[in-house]
MILOGU-644728 format. One record per residue (C-alpha): residue number from 0; residue in three letters; x, y, z. Coordinates in pm, 1 decimal. Each point is the difference from the previous one (the first is absolute). Example, Ala and Ser with C-alpha at 12.3 -4.5 7.8 and 13.67 -1.06 7.14 Angstrom:
BEGIN
+-----+------+----------+----------+----------+
| pos | code |       xx |       yy |       zz |
+-----+------+----------+----------+----------+
|   0 |  ala |   1230.0 |   -450.0 |    780.0 |
|   1 |  ser |    137.0 |    344.0 |    -66.0 |
+-----+------+----------+----------+----------+
//
This chain:
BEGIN
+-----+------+----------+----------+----------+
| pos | code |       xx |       yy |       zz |
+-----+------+----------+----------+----------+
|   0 |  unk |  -1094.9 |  -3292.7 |   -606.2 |
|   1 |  unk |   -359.1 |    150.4 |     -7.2 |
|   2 |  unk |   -162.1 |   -268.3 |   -176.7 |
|   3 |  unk |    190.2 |   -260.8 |    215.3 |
|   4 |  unk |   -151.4 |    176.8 |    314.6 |
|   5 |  unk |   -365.5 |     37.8 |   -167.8 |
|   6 |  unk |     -7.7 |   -397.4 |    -82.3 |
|   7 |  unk |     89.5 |    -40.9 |    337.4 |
|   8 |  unk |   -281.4 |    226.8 |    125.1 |
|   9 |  unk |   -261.3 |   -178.3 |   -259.3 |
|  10 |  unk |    127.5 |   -352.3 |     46.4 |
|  11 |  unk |    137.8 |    -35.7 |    354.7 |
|  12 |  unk |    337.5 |   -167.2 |    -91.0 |
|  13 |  unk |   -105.1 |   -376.5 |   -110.8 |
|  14 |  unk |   -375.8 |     49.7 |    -75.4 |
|  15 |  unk |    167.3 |    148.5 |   -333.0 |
|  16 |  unk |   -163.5 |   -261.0 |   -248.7 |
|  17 |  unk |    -42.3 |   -124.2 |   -393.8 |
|  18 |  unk |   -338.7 |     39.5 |    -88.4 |
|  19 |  unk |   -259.0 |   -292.7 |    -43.6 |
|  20 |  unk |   -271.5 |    173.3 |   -172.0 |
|  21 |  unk |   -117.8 |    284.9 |   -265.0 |
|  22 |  unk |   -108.8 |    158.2 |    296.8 |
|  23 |  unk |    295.8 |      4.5 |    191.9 |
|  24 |  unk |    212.5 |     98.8 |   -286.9 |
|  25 |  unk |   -164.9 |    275.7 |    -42.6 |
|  26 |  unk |      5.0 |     91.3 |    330.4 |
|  27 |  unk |    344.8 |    -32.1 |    -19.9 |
|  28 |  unk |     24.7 |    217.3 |   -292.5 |
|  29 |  unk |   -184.7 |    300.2 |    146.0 |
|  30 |  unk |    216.7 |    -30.4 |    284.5 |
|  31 |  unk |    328.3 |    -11.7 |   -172.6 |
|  32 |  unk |   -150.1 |    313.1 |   -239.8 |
|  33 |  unk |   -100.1 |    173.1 |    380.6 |
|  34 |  unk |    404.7 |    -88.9 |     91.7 |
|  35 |  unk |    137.8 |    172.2 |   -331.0 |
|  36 |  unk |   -211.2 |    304.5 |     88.8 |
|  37 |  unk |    155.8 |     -1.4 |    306.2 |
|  38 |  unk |    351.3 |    -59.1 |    -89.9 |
|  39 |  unk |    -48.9 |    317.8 |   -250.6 |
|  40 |  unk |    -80.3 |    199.5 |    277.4 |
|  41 |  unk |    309.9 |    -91.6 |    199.2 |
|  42 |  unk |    187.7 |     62.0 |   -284.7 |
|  43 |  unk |    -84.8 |    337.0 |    -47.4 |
|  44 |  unk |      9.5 |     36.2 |    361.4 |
|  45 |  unk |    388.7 |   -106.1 |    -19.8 |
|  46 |  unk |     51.1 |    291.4 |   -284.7 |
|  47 |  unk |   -179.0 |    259.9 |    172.5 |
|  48 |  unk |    -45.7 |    254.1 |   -289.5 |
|  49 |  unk |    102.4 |    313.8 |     42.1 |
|  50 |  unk |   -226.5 |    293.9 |    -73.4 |
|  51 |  unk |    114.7 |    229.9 |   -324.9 |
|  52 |  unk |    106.8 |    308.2 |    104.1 |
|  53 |  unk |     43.2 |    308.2 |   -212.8 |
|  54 |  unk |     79.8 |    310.6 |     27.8 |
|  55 |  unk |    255.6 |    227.2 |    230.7 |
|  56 |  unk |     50.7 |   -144.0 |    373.9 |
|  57 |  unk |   -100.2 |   -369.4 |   -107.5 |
|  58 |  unk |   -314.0 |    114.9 |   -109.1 |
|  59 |  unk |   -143.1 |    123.4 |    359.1 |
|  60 |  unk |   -229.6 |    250.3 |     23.6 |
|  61 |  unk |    177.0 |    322.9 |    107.4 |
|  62 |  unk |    -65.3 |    140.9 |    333.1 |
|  63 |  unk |    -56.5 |    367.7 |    105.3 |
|  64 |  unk |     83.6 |    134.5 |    370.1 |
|  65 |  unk |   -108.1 |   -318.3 |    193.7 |
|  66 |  unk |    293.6 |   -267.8 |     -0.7 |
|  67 |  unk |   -150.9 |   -301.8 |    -94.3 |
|  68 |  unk |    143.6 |   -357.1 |    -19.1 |
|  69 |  unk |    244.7 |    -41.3 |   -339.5 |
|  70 |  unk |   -116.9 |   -313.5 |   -190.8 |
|  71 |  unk |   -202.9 |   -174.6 |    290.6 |
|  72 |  unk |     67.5 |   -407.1 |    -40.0 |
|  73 |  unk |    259.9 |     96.7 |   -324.2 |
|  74 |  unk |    283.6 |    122.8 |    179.8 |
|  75 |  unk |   -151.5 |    118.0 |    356.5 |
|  76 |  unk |   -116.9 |   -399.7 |     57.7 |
|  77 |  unk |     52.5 |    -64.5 |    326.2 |
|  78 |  unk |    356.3 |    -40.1 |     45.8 |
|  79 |  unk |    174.5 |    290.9 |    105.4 |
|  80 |  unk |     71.6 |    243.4 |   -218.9 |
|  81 |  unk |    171.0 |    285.0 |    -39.4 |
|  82 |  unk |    323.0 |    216.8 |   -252.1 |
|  83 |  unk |   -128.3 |    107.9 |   -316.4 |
|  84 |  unk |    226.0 |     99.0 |   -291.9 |
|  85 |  unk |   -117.3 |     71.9 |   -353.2 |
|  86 |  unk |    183.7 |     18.6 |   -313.3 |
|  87 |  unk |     44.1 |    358.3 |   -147.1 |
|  88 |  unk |   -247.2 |   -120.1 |   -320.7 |
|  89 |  unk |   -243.6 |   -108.1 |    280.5 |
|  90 |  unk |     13.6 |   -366.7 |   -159.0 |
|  91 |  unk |    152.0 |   -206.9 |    236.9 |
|  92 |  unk |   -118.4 |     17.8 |    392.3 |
|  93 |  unk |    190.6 |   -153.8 |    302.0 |
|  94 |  unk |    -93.8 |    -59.6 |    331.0 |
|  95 |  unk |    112.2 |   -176.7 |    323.7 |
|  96 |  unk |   -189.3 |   -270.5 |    162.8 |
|  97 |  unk |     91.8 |   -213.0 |    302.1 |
|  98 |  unk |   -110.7 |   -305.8 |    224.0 |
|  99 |  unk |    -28.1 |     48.8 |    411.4 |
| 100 |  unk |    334.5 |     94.1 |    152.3 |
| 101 |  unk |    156.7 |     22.3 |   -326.6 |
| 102 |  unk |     49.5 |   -368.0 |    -38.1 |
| 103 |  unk |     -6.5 |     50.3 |   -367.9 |
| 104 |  unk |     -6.5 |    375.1 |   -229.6 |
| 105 |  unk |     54.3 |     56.1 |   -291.0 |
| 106 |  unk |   -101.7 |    243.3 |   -327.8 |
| 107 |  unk |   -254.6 |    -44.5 |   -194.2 |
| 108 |  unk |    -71.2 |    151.1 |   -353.7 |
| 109 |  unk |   -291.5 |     57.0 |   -302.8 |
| 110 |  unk |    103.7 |    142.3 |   -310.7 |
| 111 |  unk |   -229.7 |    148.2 |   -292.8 |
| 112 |  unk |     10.2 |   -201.6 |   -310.8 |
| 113 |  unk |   -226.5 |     85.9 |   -349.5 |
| 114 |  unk |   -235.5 |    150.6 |    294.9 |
| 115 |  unk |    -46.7 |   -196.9 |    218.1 |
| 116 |  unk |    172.3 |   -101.8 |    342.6 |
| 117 |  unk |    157.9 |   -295.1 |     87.6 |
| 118 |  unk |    -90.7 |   -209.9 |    278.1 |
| 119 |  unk |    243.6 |     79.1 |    292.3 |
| 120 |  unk |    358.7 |   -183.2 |     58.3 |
| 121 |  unk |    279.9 |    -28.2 |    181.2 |
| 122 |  unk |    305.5 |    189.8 |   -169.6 |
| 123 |  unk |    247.9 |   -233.3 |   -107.2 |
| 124 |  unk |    258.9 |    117.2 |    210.6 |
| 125 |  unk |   -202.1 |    -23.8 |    334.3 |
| 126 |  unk |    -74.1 |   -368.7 |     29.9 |
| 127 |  unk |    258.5 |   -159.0 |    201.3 |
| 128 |  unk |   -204.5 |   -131.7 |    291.3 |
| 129 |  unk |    323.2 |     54.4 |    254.2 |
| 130 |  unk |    -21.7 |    429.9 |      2.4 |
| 131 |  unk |   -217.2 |    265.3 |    -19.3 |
| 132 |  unk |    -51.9 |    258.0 |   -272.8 |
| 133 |  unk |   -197.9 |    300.8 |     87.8 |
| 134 |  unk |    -42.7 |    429.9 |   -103.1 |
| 135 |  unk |     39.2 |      5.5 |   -408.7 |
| 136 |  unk |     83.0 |    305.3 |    -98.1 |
| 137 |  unk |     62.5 |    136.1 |   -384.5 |
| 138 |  unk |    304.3 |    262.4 |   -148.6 |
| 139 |  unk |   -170.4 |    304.2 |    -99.7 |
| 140 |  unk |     52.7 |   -180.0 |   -362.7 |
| 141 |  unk |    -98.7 |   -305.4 |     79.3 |
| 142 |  unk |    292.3 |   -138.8 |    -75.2 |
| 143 |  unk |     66.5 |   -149.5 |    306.3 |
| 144 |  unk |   -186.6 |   -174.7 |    310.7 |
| 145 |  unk |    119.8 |     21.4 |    332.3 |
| 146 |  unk |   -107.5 |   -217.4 |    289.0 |
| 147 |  unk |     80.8 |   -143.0 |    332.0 |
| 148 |  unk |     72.5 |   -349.6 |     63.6 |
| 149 |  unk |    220.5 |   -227.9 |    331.8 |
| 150 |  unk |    170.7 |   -211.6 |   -310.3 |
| 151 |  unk |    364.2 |    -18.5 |    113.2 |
| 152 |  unk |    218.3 |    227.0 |   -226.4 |
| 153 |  unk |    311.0 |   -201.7 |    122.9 |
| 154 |  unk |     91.4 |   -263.7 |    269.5 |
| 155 |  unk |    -55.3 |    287.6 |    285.4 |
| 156 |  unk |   -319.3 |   -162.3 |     19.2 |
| 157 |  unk |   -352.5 |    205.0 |    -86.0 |
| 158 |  unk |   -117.2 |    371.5 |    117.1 |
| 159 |  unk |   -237.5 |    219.7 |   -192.7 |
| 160 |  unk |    137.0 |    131.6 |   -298.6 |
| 161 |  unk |    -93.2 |    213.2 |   -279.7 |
| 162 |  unk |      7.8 |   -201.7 |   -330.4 |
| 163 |  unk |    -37.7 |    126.6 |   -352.5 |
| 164 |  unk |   -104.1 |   -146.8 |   -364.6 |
| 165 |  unk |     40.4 |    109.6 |   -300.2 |
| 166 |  unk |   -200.4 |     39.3 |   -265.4 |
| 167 |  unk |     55.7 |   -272.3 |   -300.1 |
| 168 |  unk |   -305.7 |    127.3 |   -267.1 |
| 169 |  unk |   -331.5 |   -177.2 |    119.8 |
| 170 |  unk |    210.8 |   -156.7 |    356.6 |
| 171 |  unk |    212.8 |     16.6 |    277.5 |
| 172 |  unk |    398.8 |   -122.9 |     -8.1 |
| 173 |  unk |    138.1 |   -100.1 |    285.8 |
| 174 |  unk |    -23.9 |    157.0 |    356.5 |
| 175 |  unk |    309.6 |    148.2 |    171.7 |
| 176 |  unk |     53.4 |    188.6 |    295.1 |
| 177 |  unk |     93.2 |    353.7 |    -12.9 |
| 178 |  unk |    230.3 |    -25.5 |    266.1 |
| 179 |  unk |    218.8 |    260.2 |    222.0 |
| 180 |  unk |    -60.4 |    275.3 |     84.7 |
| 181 |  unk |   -378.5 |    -26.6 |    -58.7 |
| 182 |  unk |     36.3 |   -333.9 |    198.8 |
| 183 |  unk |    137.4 |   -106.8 |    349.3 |
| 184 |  unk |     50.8 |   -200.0 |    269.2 |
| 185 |  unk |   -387.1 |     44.9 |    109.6 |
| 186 |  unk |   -314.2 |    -22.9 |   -197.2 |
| 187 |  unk |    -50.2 |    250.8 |   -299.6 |
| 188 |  unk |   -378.9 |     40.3 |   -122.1 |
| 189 |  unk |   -262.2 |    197.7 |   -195.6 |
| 190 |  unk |    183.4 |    102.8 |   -303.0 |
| 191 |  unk |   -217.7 |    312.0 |   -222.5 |
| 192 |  unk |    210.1 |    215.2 |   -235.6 |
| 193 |  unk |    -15.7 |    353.8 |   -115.9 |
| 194 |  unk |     42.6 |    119.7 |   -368.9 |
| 195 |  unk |    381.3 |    -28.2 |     27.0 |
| 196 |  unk |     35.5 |   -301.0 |    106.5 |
| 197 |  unk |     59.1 |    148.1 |    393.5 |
| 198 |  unk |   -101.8 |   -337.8 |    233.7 |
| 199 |  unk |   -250.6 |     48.9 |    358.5 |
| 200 |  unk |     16.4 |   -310.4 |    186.6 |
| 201 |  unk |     -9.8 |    -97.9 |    354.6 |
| 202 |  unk |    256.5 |   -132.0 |    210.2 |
| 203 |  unk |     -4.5 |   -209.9 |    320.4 |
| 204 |  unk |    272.7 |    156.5 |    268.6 |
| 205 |  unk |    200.2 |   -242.4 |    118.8 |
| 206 |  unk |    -64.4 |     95.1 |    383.2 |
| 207 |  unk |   -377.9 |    105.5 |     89.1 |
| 208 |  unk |   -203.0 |   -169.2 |   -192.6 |
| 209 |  unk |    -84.5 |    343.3 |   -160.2 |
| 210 |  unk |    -40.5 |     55.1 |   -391.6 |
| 211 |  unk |    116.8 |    279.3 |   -174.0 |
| 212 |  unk |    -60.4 |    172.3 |   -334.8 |
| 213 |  unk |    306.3 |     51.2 |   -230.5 |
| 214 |  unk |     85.6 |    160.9 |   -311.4 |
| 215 |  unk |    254.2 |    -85.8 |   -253.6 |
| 216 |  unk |     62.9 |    185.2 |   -307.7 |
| 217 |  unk |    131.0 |   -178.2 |   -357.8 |
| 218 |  unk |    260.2 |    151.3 |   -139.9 |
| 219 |  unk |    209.8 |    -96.9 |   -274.0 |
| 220 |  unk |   -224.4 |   -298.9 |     26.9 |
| 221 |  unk |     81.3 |   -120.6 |    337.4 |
| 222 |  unk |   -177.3 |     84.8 |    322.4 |
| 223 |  unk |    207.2 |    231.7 |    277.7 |
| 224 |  unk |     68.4 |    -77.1 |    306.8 |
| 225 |  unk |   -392.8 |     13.4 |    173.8 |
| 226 |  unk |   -114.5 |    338.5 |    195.9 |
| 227 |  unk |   -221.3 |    -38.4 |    304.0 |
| 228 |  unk |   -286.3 |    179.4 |    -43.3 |
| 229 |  unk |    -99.3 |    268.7 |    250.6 |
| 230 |  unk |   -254.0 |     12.7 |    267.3 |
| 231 |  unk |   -320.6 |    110.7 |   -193.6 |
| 232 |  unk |     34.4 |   -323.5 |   -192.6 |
| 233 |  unk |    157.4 |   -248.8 |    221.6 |
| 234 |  unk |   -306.5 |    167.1 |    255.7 |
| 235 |  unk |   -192.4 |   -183.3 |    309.5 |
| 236 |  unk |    198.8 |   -242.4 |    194.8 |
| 237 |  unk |     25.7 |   -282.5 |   -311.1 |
| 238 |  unk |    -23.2 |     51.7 |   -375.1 |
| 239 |  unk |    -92.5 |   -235.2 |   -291.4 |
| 240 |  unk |     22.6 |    -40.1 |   -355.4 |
| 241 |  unk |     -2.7 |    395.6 |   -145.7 |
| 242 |  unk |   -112.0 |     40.4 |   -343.7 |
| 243 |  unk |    127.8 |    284.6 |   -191.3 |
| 244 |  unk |   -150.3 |    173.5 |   -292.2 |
| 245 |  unk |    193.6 |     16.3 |   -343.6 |
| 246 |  unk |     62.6 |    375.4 |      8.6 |
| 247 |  unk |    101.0 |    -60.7 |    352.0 |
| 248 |  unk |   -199.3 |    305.6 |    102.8 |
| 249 |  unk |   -190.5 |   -268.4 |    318.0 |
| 250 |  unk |      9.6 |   -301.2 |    154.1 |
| 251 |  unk |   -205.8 |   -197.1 |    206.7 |
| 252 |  unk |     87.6 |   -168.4 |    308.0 |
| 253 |  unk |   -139.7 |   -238.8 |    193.3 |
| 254 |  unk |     23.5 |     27.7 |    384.4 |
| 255 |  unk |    -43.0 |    -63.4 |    353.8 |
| 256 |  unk |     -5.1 |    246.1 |    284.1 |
| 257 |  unk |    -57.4 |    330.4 |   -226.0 |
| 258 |  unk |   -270.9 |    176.1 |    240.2 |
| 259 |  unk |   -145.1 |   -133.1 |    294.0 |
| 260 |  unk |   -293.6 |   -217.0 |     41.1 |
| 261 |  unk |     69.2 |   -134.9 |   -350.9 |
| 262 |  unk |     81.4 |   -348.0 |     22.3 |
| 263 |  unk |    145.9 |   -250.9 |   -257.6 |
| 264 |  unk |    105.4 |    105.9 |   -348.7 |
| 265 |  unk |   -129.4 |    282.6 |   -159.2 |
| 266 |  unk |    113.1 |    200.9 |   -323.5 |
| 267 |  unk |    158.6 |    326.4 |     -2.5 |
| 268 |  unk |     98.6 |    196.4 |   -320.7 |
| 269 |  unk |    313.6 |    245.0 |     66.7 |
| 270 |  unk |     68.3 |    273.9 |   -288.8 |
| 271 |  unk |    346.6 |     94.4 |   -107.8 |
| 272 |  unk |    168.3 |    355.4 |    -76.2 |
| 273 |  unk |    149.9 |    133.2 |   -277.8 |
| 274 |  unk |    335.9 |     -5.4 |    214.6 |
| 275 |  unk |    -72.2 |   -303.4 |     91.2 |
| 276 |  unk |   -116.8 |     28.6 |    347.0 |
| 277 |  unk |   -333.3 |   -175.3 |    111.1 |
| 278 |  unk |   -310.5 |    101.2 |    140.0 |
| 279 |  unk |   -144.0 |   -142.9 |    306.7 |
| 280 |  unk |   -216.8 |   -337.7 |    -15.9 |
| 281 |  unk |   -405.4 |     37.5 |   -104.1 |
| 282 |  unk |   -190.9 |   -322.0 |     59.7 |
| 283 |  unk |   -197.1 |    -91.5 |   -293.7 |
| 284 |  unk |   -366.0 |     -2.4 |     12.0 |
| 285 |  unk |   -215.1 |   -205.6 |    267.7 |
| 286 |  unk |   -141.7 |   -196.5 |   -307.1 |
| 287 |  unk |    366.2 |   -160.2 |    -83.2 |
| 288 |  unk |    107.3 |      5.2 |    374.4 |
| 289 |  unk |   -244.2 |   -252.2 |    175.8 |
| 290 |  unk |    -60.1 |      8.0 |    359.9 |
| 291 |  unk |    217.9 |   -331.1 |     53.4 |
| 292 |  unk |    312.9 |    141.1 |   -208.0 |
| 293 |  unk |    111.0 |   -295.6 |   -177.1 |
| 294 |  unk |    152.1 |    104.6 |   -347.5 |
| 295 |  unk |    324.0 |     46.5 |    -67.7 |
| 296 |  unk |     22.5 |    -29.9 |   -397.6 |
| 297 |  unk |    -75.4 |    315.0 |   -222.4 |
| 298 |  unk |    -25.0 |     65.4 |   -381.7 |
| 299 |  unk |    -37.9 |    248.3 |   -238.9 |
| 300 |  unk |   -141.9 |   -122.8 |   -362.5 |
| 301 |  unk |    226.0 |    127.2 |   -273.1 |
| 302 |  unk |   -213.6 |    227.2 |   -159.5 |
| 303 |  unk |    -19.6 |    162.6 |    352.3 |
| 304 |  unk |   -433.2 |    -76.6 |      1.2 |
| 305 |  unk |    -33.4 |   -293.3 |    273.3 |
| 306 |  unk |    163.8 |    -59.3 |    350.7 |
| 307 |  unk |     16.9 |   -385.8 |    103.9 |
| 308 |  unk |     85.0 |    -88.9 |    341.1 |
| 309 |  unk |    -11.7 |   -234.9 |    247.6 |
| 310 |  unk |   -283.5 |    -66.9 |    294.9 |
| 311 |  unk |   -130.6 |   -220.4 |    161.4 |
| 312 |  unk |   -374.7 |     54.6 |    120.6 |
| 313 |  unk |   -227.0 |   -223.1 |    169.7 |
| 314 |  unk |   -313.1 |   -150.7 |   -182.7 |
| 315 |  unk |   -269.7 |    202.5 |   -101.0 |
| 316 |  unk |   -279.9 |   -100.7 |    265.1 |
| 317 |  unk |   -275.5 |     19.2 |   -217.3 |
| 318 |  unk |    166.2 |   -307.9 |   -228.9 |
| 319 |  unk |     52.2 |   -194.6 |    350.4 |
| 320 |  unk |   -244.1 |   -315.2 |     28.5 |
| 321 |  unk |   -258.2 |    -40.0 |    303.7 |
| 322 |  unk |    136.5 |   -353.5 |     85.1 |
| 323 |  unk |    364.2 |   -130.0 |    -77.8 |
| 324 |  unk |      7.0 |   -305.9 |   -239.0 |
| 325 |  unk |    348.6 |   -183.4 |   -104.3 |
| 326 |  unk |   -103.2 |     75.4 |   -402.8 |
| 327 |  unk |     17.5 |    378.8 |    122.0 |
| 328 |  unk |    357.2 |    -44.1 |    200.8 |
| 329 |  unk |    166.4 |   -169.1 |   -281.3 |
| 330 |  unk |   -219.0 |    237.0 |   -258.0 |
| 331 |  unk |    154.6 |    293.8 |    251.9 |
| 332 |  unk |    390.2 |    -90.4 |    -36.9 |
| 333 |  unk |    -41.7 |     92.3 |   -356.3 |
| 334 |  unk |   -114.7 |    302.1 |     21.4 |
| 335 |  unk |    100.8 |    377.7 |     26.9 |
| 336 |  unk |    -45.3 |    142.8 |    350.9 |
| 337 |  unk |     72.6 |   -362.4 |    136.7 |
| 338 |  unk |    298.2 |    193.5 |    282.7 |
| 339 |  unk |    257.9 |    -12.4 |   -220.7 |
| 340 |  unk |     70.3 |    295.9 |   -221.4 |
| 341 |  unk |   -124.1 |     94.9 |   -321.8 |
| 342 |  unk |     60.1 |    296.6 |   -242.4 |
| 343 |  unk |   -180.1 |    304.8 |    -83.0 |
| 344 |  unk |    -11.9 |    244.2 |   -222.7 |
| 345 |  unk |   -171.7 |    349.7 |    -31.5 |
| 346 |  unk |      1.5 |    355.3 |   -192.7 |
| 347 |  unk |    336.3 |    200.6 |     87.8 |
| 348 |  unk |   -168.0 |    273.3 |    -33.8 |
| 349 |  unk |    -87.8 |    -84.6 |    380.9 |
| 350 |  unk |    385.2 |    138.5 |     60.9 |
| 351 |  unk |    -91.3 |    345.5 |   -194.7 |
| 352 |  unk |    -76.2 |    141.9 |    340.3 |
| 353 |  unk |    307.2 |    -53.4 |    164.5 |
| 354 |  unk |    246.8 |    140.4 |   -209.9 |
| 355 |  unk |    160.4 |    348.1 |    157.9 |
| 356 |  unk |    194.8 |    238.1 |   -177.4 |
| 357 |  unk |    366.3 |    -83.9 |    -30.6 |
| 358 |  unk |    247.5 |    205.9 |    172.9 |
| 359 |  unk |    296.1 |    150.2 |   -269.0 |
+-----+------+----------+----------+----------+
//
């Protein structure tokens, strides 16, 4: 195709001629020796290479108190991203990512092999075009992943779902839904998991358009009947997407209408008792909860080190150009910061400060 388009360009469609003379055949040498160049660079343009990546966290260089952007043009590229999930062994790394009005989303994956990490993918199971597959999260074990996906578990036609693979040695069998009681008539989101297997998620009411944290504990391995969470998680006037810590001792919640003049989305961790009681709401710190509130996706790293969560924030002025060119606009929709949302990560030893003494 390129060198069709390049003897175009060089010949203008019938000028395209046999040569009559030394001179013009070697003319017409250099230039088909200038056209191979060029078709090696388009070739190596079509298989981008990826850069080699070693080390934990894809190789990125790990950040201190400041969130900064996770894997800028690797996984935070443009699109929007959000939902991290990472294997207990911290060798395999999952993330959301989405086109505008959630036309298409689906999961995305890198795994660590002999030390280095592959080049990100679609997980098998999240390809069909038709639904959406969204918010991986991993059994303490790692035995299983659980996500959320609109594929039709029947002919009652689709709803968000929680879904669930299993682990077959290096893949992923096939996805089924967990079904009732964890799922209903409305949508059911955000799955994150405690040591024991007990399930968080969201739920959509029926009537309100209000969304409410639940709780649902396994036993005997299957999940009771789901328990409404009280008010100092399901907080504000709306509620999203509640991550819960493995020892269950906190969870995060992301919310709208906690305290006045706050508007948008903001983060608020909530402790829990020893009896099981929780403490009231404390919103996280002004360098995860932008001005403009729009996160509502939050992770803990297994080894309990790095917090990844979701923002969107506007682009840095100092990278903005004096005078708008189209190379910069299409350069632009590739890049982190672009309006849609991206990830970011930081110490968790930014939470150290908010953590109260329990009540017995």
């Amino acid at each position: 195709m390129e060198s069709e388009l390049l003897l175009n360009l060089a010949y203008k469609s019938n000028h395209y001629t046999r040569p009559k003379s030394t001179t013009d055949m070697k003319k017409a040498l250099l230039l088909l020796s200038l056209l191979a160049i060029f078709n090696s660079v388009f070739a190596q343009n079509d298989t981008e290479t990826f850069p080699i990546l070693r080390g934990p966290y894809m190789g990125q260089k790990l950040p201190g108190l400041n969130p900064e952007i996770f894997a800028p043009n690797i996984i935070s590229n443009g699109l929007a991203n959000r939902d991290v999930a990472i294997s207990p062994d911290g060798k395999e790394m999952y993330f959301t990512l989405h086109t505008a009005k959630f036309q298409y989303a689906t999961i995305v994956y890198s795994k660590l092999v002999k030390g280095t990490w592959t080049k990100p993918e679609i997980v098998p199971f999240a390809r069909d075009s038709r639904y959406k597959y969204l918010e991986p999260a991993f059994s303490y074990d790692g035995k299983k992943l659980f996500f959320v996906s609109d594929q039709p578990k029947d002919d009652s036609g689709k709803a968000e779902d929680i879904w669930v693979v299993d682990r077959k040695q290096d893949s992923w069998g096939e996805p089924y839904n967990l079904g009732a009681p964890v799922n209903f008539e409305g949508g059911d989101f955000y799955p994150s998991l405690t040591k024991d297997g007990t399930l968080y998620f969201t739920r959509d009411e029926l009537e309100g358009q209000i969304s409410n944290i639940y709780r649902s504990r396994l036993v005997d391995g299957k999940y009771t009947t789901p328990q409404k969470l009280p008010s100092q998680i399901n907080c504000g006037t709306n509620r999203f997407n509640a991550y819960v810590s493995p020892d269950e001792s906190f969870v995060v919640v992301p919310a709208i209408g906690v305290e006045e003049g706050f508007r948008g989305v903001h983060y608020y961790i909530v402790f829990r008792n020893d009896d099981d009681s929780w403490q009231e709401p404390l919103p996280l710190s002004s360098k995860i909860n932008t001005a403009r509130g729009t996160g509502w996706s939050f992770y803990i790293s297994p080894d309990k080190k790095y917090i990844f969560f979701m923002a969107t924030k506007p682009f840095p002025k100092e990278k903005q150009p004096k005078n708008l060119s189209l190379d910069f606009l299409h350069q632009f929709s590739l890049m982190p910061q672009n309006g849609n949302s991206d990830i970011y990560w930081v110490d968790a030893k930014i939470l150290e400060d908010l953590k109260p003494q329990t009540k017995k």
